[in-house]
N, C-alpha and C positions, 0 to 999 in steps of 0.2 A: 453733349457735343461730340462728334466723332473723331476717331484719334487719327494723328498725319504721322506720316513716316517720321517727322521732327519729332513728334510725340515721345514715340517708340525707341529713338535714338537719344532722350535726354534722361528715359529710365537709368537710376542706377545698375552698376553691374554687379554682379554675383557668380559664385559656381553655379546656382540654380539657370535653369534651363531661361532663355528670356528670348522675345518676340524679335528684339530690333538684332541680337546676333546670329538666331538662325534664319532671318530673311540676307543677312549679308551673306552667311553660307550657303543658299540657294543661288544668290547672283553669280556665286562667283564658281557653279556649274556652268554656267555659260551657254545654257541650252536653249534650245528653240521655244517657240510658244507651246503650249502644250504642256500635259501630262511628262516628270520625268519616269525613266525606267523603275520608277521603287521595287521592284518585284524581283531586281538585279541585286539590290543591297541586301547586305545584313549585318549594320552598325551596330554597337553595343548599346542596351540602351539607359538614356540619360537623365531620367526622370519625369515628373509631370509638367506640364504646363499650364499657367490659369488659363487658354483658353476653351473657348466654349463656342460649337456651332449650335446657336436654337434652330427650332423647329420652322422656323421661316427664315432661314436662309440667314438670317446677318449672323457674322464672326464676331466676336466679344474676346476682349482683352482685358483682364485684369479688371471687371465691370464695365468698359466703356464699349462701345462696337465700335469698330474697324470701319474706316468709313470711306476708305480710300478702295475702291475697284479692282486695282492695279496689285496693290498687294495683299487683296483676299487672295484672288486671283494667282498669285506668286506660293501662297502657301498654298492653296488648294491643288498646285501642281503636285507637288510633294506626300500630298494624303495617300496611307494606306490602313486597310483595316486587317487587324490578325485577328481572327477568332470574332468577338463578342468589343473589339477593342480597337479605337483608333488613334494611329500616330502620323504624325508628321516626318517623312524621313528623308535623311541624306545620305551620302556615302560614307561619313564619319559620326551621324549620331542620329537615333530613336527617341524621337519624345513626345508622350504620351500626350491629346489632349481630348474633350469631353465632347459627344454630338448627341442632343436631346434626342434627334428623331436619324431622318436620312442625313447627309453630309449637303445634299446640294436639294435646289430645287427646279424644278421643270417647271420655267416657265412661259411657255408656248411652243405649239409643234406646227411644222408644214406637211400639208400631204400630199403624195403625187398618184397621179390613175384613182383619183376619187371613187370609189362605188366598182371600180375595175379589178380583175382576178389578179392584177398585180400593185394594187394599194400598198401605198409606201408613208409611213406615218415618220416625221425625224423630229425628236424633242428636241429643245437646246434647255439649257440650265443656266443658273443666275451668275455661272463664273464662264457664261458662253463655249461650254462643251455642247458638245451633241451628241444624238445616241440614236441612232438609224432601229428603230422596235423589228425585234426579229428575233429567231431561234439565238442569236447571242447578245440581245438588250432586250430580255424580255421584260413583260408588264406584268405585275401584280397586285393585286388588290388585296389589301388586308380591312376586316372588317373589328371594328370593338366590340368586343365578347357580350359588352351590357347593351348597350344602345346600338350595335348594328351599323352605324357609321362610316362606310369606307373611308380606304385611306389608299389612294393608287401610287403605284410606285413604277420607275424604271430603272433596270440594271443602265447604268451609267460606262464601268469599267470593274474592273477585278474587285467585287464583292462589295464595290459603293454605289448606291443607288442614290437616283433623284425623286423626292417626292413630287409626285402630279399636283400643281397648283391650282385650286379650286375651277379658276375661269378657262383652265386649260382640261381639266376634266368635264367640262359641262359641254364644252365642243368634242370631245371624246366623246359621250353618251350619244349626242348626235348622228353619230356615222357609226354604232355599234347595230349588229344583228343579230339573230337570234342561230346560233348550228348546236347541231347533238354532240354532247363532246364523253366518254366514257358510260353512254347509254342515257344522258340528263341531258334535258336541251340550256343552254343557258347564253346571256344575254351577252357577247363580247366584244371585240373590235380586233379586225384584222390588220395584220402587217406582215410585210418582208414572206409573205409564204406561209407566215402562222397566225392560227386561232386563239387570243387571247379573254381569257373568262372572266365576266365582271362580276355577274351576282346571277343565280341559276333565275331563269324564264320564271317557274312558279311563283315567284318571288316579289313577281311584276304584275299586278294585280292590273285588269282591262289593258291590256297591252295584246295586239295580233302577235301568235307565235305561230 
């Protein structure tokens, strides 16, 4: 069953770090919708936190998921990644929580000027950001070393990307063509001005290059 703000707010309290007092300390920035400035702060930091982003998008709390929109959506303003490592932050505290894969997920893009020299791809994500694909939201594709597998990804905002969700990559493939990109032809999809590379041409067995 998914957890409600009442949930959250009947946990006992502790020094340890906990869900239902730093989502009160996010309200009471008083900020607009949106991403806040994190990249401004630099709070002391305050420990870990049980939570946990999986690999598809839902937030997990102390084993249960998050099941309320509104305040995934309230923490995920707040997310920043240092290094290898991500935290939740405010202007008075850093604290650490755990993300299987990407932080967010893409799940569905619009595009404008289809097939036209100025194709415009714009992902949105499951906590309703967007990320216009371009020289500064770009795509990447990472492949599993054993099975070959892609895994597409988009720069979201400052070093958190959205994983491309399956039925949102299969219309990606779609509208992908083939340019030479560092002397290799390979098979990718255009946005915002730039060449993005899926998997090299060779690779694509009976496919016209």
């Amino acid at each position: 069953m998914a957890e409600t703000d009442q949930d959250l707010a009947r946990r006992p309290s502790s020094e340890a770090p906990n869900a239902d007092g730093l989502a009160k300390s996010i309200q009471t920035l008083g900020k607009k919708r949106g991403p806040a400035p994190v990249h401004l702060w630099n709070p002391p930091f305050c420990g870990d936190l049980d939570m946990r982003i999986a690999r598809d998008g839902t937030w997990w709390y102390l084993g249960t998921p998050i099941g309320r929109p509104a305040l995934v959506a309230l923490f995920a303003s707040v997310l920043r990644k240092d290094g290898d490592d991500f935290f939740l932050v405010t202007p008075v505290e850093k604290i650490g929580i755990t993300v299987d894969d990407a932080p967010f997920v893409a799940i569905d893009f619009r595009v404008e000027d289809p097939g036209g020299p100025d194709q415009a791809l714009t992902f949105v994500t499951n906590v309703e950001d967007e990320a216009p694909a371009g020289a500064e939201h770009p795509i990447r594709v990472a492949r599993d070393p054993e099975t070959g597998e892609p895994s597409p990804y988009v720069l979201v905002r400052a070093n958190l990307e959205a994983l491309i969700d399956r039925k949102s990559f299969y219309r990606l493939v779609e509208i992908c063509e083939h340019q030479e990109r560092d002397g290799e032809n390979w098979f990718g999809v255009r946005s915002g001005g730039e060449f993005f590379p899926i998997i090299p041409s060779a690779e694509l067995p009976d496919q016209d290059q």
